[in-house]
C-alpha positions in Angstrom: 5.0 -3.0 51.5 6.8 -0.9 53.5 5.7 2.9 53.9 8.0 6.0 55.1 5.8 8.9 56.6 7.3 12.0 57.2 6.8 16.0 56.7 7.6 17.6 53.9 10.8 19.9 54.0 8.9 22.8 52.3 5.7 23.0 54.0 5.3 20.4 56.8 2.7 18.8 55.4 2.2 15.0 55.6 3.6 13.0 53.3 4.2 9.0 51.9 6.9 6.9 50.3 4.5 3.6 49.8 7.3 2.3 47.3 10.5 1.1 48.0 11.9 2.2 44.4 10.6 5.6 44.9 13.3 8.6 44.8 11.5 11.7 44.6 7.8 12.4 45.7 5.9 15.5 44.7 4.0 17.0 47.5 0.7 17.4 47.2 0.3 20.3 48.9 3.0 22.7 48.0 4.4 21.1 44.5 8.0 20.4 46.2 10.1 17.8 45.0 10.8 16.0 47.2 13.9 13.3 47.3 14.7 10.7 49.6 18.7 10.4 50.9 20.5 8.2 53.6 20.8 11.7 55.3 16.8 12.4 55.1 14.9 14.7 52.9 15.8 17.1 50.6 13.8 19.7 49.0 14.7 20.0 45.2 12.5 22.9 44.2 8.8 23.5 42.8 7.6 21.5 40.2 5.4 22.9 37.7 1.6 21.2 37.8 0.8 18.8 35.6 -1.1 19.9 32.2 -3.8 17.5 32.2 -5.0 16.4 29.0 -7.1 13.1 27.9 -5.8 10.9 29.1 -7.0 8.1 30.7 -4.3 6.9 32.3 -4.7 8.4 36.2 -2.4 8.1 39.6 -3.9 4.8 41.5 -5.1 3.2 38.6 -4.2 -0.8 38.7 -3.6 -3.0 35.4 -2.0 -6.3 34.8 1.2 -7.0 32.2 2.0 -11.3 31.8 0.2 -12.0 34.7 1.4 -9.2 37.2 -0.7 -6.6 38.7 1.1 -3.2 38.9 -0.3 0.7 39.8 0.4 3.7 38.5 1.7 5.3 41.4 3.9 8.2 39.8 3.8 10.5 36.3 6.4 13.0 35.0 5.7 14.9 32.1 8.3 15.9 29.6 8.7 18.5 26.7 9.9 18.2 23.3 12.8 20.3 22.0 10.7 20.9 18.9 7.4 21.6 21.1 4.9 19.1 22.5 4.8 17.4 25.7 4.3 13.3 26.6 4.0 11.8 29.8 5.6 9.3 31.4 3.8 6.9 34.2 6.0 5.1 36.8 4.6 2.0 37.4 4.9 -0.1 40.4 4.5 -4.3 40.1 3.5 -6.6 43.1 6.6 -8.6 42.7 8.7 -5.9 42.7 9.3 -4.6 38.8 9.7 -1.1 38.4 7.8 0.0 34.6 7.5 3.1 32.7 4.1 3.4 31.0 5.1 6.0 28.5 2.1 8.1 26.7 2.7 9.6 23.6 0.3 10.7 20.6 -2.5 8.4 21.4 0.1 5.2 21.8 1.5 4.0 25.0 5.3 1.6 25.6 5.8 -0.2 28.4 9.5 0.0 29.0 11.8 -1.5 32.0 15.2 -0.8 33.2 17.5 -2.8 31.1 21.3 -3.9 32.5 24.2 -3.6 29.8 26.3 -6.7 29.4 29.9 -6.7 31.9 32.1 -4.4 29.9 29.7 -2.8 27.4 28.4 0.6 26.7 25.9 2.3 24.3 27.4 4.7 21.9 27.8 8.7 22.9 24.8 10.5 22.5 26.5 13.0 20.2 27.4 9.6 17.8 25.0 8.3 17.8 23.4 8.0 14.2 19.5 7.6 13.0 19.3 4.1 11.8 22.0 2.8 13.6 21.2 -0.6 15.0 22.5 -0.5 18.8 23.9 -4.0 18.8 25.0 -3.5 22.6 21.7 -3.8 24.1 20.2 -7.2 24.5 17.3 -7.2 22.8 14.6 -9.9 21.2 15.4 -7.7 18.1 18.1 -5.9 16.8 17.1 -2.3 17.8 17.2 1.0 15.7 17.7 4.2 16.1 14.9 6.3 15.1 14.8 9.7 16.9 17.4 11.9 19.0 16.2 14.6 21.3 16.6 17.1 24.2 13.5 16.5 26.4 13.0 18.8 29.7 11.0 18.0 33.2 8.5 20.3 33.2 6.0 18.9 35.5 5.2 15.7 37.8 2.7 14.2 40.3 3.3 11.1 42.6 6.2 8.6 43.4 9.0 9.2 41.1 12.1 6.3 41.3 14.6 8.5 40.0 16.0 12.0 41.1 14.1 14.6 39.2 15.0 17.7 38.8 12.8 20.7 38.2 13.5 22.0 34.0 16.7 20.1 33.7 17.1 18.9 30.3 18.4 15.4 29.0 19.3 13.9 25.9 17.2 10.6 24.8 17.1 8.8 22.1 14.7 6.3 20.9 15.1 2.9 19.8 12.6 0.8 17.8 12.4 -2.6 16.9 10.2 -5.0 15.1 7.1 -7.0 16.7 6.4 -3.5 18.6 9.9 -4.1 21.0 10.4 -0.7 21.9 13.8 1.1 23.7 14.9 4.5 25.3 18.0 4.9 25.8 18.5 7.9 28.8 21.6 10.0 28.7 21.0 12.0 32.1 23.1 9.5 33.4 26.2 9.0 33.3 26.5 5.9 32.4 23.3 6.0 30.6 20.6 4.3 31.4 18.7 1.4 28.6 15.0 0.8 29.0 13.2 -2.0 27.0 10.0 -2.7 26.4 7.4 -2.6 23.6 4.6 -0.5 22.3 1.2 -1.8 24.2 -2.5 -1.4 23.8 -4.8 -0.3 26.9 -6.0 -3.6 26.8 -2.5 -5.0 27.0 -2.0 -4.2 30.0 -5.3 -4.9 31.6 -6.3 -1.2 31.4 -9.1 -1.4 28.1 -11.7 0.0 30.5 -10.0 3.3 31.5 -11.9 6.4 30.5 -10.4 9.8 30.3 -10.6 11.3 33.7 -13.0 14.2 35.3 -10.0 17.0 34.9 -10.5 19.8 37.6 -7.1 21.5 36.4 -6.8 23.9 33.4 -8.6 23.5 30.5 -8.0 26.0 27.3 -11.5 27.6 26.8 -12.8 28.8 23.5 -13.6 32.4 25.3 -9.6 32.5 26.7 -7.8 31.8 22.6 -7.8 35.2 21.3 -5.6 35.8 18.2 -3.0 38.3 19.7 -2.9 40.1 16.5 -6.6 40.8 15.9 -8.2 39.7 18.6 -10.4 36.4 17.0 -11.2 34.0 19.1 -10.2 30.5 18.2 -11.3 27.1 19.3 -8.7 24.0 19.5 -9.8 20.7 18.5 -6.7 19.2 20.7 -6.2 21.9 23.2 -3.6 19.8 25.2 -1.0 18.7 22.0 -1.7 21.5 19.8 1.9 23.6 19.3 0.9 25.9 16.3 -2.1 27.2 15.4 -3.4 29.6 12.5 -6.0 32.3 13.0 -8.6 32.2 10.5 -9.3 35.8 10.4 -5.7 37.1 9.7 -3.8 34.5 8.2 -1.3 34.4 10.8 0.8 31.6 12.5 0.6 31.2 16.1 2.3 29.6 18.9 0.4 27.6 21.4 1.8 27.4 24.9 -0.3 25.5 27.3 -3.3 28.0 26.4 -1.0 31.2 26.1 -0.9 32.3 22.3 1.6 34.3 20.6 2.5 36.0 17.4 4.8 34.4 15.1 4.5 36.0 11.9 1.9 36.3 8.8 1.9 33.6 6.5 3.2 33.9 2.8 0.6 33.3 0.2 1.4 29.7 -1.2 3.0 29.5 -4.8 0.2 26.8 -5.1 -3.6 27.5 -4.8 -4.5 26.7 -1.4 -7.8 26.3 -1.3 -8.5 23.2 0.1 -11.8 21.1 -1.2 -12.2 19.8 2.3 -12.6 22.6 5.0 -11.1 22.4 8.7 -13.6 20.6 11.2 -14.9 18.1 8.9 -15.6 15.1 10.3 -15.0 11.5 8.1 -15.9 7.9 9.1 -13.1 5.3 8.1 -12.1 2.0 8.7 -13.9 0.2 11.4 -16.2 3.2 12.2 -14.0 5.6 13.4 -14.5 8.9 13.9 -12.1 11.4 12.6 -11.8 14.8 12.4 -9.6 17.4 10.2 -8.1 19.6 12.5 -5.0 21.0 10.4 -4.2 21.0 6.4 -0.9 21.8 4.9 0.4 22.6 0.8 3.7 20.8 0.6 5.6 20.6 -2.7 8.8 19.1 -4.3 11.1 20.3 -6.8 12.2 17.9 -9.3 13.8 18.6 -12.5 13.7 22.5 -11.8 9.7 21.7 -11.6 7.9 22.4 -8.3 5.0 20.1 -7.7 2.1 20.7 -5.2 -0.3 18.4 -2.7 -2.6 18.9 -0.1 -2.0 16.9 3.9 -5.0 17.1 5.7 -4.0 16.5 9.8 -7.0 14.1 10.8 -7.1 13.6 15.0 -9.0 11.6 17.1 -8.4 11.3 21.0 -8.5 7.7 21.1 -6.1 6.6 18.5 -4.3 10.0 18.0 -3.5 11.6 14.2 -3.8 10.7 11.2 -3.3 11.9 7.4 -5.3 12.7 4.2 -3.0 13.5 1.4 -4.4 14.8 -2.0 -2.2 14.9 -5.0 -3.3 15.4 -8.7 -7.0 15.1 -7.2 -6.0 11.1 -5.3 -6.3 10.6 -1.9 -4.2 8.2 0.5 -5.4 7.6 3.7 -2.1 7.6 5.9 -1.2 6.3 9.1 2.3 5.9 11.3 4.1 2.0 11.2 7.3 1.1 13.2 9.9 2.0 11.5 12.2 -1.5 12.7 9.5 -3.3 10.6 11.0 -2.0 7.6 13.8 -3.7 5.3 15.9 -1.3 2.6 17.6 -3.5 0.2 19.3 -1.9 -2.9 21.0 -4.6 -5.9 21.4 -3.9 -9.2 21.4 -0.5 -9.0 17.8 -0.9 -7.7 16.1 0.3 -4.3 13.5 -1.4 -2.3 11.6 -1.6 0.9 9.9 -4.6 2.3 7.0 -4.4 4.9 4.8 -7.0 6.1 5.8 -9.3 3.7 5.0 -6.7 0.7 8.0 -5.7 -1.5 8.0 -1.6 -2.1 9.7 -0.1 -5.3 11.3 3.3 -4.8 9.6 6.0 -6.8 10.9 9.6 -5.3 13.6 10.5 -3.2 13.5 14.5 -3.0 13.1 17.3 -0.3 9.5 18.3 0.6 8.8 21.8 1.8 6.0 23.3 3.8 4.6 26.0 1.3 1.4 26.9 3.5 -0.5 25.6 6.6 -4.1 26.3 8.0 -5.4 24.9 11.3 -3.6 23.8 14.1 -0.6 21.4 14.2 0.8 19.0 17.5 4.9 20.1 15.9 6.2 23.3 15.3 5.4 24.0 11.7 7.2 26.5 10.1 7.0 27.5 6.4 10.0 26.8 3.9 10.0 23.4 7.0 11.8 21.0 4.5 12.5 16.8 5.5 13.6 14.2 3.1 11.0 12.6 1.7 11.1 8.8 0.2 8.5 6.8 -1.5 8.2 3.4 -2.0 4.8 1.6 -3.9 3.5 -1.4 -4.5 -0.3 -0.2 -5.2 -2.6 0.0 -3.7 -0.1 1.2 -1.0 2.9 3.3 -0.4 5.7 3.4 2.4 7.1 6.9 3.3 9.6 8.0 5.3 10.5 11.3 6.5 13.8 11.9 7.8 14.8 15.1 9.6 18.4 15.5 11.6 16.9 14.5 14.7 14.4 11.4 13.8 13.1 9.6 11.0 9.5 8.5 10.4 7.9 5.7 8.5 4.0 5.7 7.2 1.6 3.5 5.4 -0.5 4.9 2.6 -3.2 3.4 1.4 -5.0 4.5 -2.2 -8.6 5.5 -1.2 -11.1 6.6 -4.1 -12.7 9.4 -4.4 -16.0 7.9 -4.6 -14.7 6.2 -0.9 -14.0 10.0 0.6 -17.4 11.3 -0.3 -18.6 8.4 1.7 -16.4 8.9 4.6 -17.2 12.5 4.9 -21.0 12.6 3.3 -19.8 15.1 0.5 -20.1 14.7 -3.2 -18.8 16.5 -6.5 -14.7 16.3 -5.3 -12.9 16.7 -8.5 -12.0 14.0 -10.7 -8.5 13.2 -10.5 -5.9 13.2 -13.3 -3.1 11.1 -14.6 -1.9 8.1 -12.8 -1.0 8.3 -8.7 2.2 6.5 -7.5 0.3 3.7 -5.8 -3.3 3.9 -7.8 -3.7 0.1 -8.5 -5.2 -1.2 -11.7 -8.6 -2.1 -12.1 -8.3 -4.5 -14.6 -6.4 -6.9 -13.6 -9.0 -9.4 -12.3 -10.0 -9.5 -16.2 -5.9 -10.8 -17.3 -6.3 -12.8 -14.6 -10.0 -14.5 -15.6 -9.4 -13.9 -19.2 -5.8 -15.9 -19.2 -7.5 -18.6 -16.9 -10.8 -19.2 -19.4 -7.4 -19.8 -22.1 -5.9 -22.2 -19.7 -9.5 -24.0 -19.7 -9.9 -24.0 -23.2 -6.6 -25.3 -24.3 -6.6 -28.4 -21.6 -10.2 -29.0 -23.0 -8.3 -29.0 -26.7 -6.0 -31.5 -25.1 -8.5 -33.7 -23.4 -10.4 -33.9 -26.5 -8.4 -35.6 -29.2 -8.4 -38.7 -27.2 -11.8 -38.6 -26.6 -13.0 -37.6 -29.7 -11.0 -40.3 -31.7 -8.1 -39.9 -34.5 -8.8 -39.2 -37.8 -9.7 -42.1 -40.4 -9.9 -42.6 -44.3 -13.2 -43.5 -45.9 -12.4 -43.5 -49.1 -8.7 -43.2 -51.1 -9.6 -43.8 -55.4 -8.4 -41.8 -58.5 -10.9 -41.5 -60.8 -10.3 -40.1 -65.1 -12.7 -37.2 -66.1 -12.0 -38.1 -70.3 -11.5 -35.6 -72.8 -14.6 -33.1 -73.9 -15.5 -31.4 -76.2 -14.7 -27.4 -74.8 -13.5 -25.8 -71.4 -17.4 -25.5 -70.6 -18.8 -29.2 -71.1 -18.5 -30.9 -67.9 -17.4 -34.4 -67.4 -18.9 -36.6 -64.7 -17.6 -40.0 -62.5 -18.5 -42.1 -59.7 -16.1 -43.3 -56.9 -16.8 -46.5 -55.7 -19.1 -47.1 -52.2 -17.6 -46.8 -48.8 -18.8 -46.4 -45.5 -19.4 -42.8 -43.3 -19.7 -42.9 -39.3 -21.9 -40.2 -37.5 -20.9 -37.5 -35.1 -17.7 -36.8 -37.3 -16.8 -34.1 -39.5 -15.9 -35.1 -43.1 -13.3 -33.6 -45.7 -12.7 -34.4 -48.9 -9.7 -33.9 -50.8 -9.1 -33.5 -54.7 -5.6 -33.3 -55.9 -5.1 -33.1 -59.9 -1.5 -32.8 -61.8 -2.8 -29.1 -63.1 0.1 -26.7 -64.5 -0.2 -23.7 -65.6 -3.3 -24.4 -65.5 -6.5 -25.3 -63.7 -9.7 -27.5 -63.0 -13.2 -26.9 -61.2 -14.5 -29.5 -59.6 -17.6 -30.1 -58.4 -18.6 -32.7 -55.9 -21.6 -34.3 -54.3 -21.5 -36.9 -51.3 -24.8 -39.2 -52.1 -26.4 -41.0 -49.1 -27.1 -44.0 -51.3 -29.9 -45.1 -48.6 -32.5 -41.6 -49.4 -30.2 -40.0 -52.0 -29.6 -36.5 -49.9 -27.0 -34.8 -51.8 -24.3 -33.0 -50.0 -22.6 -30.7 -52.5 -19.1 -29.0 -51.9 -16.7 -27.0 -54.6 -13.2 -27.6 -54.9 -11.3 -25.5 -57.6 -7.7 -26.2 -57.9 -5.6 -24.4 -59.8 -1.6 -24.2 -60.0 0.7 -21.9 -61.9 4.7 -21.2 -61.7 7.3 -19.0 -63.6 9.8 -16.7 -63.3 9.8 -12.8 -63.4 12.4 -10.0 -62.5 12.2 -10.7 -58.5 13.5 -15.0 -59.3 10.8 -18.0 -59.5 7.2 -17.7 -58.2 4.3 -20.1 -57.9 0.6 -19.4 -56.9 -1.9 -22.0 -56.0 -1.5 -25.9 -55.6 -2.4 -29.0 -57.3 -4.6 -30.1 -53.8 -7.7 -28.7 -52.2 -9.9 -29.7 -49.4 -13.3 -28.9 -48.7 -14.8 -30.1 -45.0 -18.1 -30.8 -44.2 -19.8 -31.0 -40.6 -20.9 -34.4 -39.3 -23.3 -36.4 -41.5 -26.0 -38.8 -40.8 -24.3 -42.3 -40.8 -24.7 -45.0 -44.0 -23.2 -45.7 -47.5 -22.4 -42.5 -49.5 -20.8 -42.7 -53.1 -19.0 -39.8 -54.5 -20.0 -37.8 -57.6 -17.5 -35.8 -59.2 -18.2 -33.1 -62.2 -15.2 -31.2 -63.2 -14.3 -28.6 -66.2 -10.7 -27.8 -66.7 -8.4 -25.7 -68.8 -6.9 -28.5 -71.2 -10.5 -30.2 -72.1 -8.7 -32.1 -74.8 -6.7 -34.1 -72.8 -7.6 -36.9 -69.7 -7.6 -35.6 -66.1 -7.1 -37.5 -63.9 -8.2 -36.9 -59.9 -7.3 -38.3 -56.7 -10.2 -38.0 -54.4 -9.9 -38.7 -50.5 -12.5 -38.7 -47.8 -11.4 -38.9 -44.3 -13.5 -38.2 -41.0 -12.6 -36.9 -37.7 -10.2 -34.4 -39.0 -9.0 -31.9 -36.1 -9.2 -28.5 -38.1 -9.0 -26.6 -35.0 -11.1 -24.2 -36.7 -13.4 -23.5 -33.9 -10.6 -23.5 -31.2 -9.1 -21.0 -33.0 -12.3 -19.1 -32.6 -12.4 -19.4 -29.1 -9.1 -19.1 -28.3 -9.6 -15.5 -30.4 -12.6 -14.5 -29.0 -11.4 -15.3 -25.2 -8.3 -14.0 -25.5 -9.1 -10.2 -26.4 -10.3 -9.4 -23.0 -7.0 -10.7 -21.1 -4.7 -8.9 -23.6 -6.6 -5.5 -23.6 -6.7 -5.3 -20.6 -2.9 -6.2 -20.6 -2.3 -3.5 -23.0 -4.1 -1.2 -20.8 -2.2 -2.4 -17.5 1.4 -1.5 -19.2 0.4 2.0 -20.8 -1.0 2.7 -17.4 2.0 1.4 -15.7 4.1 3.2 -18.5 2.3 6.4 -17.2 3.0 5.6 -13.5 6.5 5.1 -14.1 7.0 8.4 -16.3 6.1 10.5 -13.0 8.8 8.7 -10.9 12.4 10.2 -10.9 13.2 6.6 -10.7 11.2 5.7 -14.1 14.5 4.2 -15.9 15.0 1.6 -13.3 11.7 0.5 -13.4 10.7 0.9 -17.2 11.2 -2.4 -17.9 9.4 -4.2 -14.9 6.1 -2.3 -15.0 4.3 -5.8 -15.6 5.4 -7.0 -12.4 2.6 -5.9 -10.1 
């Protein structure tokens, strides 16, 4: 690699191109910018010293991306519009790639330059439209539009490829796609310039062990933050991103400029309580044992129906994955955290709205601005009160997809429904109030019980199945009509044999009387005799039958055939002896008697299938009233009211 040497234009002072690529070098010793021309070297003013923060990203630091070892040999760090600064690392590769190592709230994109098709051309900055899929740029994935912006050069260190300028300002706008592809597209050019690339890990790019580097340069002191309008001294949690702030002592809003506070104004008492039940500085442990800490809580509300409705955010930071949220409605708690917004599918049919991510399907449940009512803490945006974005909700519990859209960027998060019994744990409190009503994406509890409950019924009726072939088809012992003659009252019983026949272990037994009674009736009483010990099983069969006709038309009550079963009896001979009274004791009666075994009755199935099944369709009934009560808090409730089962 070929190195230029030569003396700065500013201050004489030594200095090196090592990189081909490079445009503009920052001189060490005087800040210059200094850009290389077929002419020479040209001085294009001071540039403003970096504001270090924790990074561990450093000038000189080597990694590896697919199998090509690059160095950092360049940073430039720009400012948002709305506040906030990122950083931008030029990277230099061994075979000759030029990269961009972009650092932004804890997540880093590896981007490189990216040639437009022969006759093609990104749309104009000022047409450009949030969500528009740039089809011109060749791409892996169809990339989207998901924030528009003015960024300025504040600040830079090292090689830079491009001609920087000192404070100019440029319009961007970022592209995102899905698997993590990731775009810029740069409009200080003219025509613009594409980069292409995807969001990376440290570890992606061969840099996992980097640790924040020993900073030298300014660092934002607890003794230096004094609240310009009464003098309390404040303490940043994230010094370097921090853009707003709110004093404590005074209730007033702040503006954080590298270090340099100033006054905005006092802020409004909240038309909402705002005492928060978890207080700024806490720390909580969450997934995968990380650390986080609550550095900033806001009150937000939305107004639907001419009713305003309150929650808490709580803004949780940690240096080494960046922020995250706590949001508290109706006492629940969702653990939030940022998702690629390309990964996400809107689909609207049948008058109905959805979102798919990661293979889950989202039903929309608000759709409604969302104001900033009060704020507490500090903030890496400009927050304002009365701040307002859209704000959409899609659930499918125990989650919920948001997205914030603003005129310059839109946002996409992933909630997930965290107990309260689960925050207590995380941040080693107890006694957080008991929450109320149903939350958007609260799952139910008792589903596993309609699942297991409706499983056990699936068992027991393939068992029922199974078991008539098994257990044999019914059979007929004995079939004889037998005459009880004529007595002497309605009390004097009359009593006859049947003739022998043969019973079978292990089987149930019924035995059937049927008599031509009408208008009338007949008691019958009958014993099954084990001729071999004469045990005496005894069973009661009244039958009785009567018919007419009233105002209402004909009626009849009863039947001229009963049954009576008996559980299985020891095998052997049996004989039946049959006593009866009746009603018309002067006249014959004759009875038809029947014995049959291995009758299915499904008495006992019934039972079961009873018993079993009032878990599985309580807990049904409780899944759609709680689903019923989800549904009446959505704006959307009538699209939904009659698929609240599905989840």
């Amino acid at each position: 690699m070929s190195v230029l040497r030569a003396n700065c234009p500013s201050c004489a002072a030594p200095i090196e191109f090592k990189s081909g690529s490079t445009i503009v070098l920052v001189c060490p010793f005087c800040r210059s910018a200094v850009a290389r021309t077929d002419r020479g070297l040209d001085d294009l003013g001071k540039v403003a010293e970096i504001a270090e923060s924790e990074s561990p990203l450093k000038i000189g630091l080597q990694g590896e991306f697919k199998g090509h070892k690059f160095e950092l040999t360049g940073r430039a760090q720009l400012k948002h519009e709305l506040g906030g600064f990122w950083d931008e690392w030029y990277a230099t590769f061994s075979n000759g790639w030029v990269g961009w190592l972009a650092e932004a709230q804890g997540k880093f994109y590896l981007t490189f330059y990216q040639p437009l098709p022969e006759n093609s051309k990104v749309p104009p900055f000022q047409f450009l439209q949030l969500g528009q899929v740039v089809a011109e740029i060749p791409s892996q994935t169809p990339l989207m539009v998901t924030e528009k912006g003015t960024a300025t050069s504040v600040a830079a260190d090292g090689e830079i490829p491009y001609k920087l300028t000192p404070n100019e300002r440029s319009n961007y706008a970022d592209l995102s796609g899905k698997d993590n592809v990731f775009g810029t597209i740069d409009y200080s050019e003219n025509p613009p310039w594409v980069f292409v690339g995807q969001q990376v890990s440290l570890a992606d790019v061969g840099l996992q062990d980097a640790k924040p580097a020993e900073r030298t340069a300014r660092r934002v002191s607890v003794g230096a933050m004094s609240c310009p309008n009464c003098g309390g001294s404040l303490e940043l949690a994230a010094p370097d991103k921090t853009e707003r702030v709110t004093c404590p002592f005074c209730n007033s809003l702040l503006d954080v400029n590298q270090g340099n506070l100033r006054f905005l104004n006092v802020l409004k008492p909240s038309p909402s309580p705002h005492e928060f039940v978890l207080p700024i500085g806490a720390e909580g442990t969450f997934a995968g044992d990380v650390k986080l800490k609550i550095i900033g809580a806001v009150v937000r509300s939305v107004t639907i129906e001419g009713v305003k409705y309150f929650w808490h955010e709580y803004l949780l930071y940690n240096p080494k994955i960046g922020f995250r949220w706590l949001v508290h409605s109706d006492n629940h708690w969702n653990f939030v955290e940022p998702i690629n917004a390309a990964e996400v599918e809107i689909n609207e049919s049948f008058g109905k709205t959805t979102a798919k991510y990661n293979g889950e399907t989202y039903k929309i449940f608000q759709d409604a601005p969302a104001v900033v009512e009060y704020v507490k803490g500090e903030f890496y945006w400009r927050v304002e009160q009365g701040e307002t974005v859209r704000a959409v909700d899609f659930v499918a519990p125990p989650l919920m997809l948001s997205q914030e859209v603003t005129p310059n960027e839109i946002n996409w998060s992933l909630g997930t429904y965290t107990t309260n019994a689960e925050i207590e744990k995380a941040f080693g409190v107890s006694g957080l109030p008991k929450p109320w009503n149903v939350a958007p994406n609260q799952p139910f509890t008792g589903g596993f019980y309609i699942k297991a409950g409706f499983v056990l019924l699936g068992i027991l009726l393939l068992a029922a199945i199974f078991m008539i072939p098994l257990s044999g088809f019914s059979s007929t012992a004995l079939s004889q009509q037998l005459t009880l003659d004529p007595t002497t009252s309605q009390t004097t019983a009359q009593t006859v044999f049947s003739q022998p026949f043969e019973i079978k272990a292990n089987r149930n037994v019924r035995i059937t009387a049927s008599a031509p009674v009408n208008n009338s009736w007949a008691d019958l009483d009958v014993d099954l005799v084990n001729e071999q010990n004469n045990e005496v099983e005894s069973v009661d069969i009244p039958i009785e039958y009567y018919s007419g006709t009233d105002s209402d038309g004909s009626w009849t009550e009863g039947g001229q055939s009963q049954d009576a079963t008996l559980s299985s009896l020891p095998a052997g001979k049996y004989m039946l002896r049959l006593e009866g009274t009746w009603q018309d004791f002067q006249q014959p009666m004759p009875v038809t008697v029947k014995v049959e075994q291995n009758v299915i009755r499904g008495v006992n199935f019934c039972l079961s299938f009873v018993l079993l099944a009032i878990l599985p369709f309580w807990n049904l009934f409780r899944k759609i009233t709680f689903e019923s009560r989800r549904w009446s808090e959505s704006m959307f409730n009538t699209s939904y009211q009659l698929s609240v089962i599905s989840y």
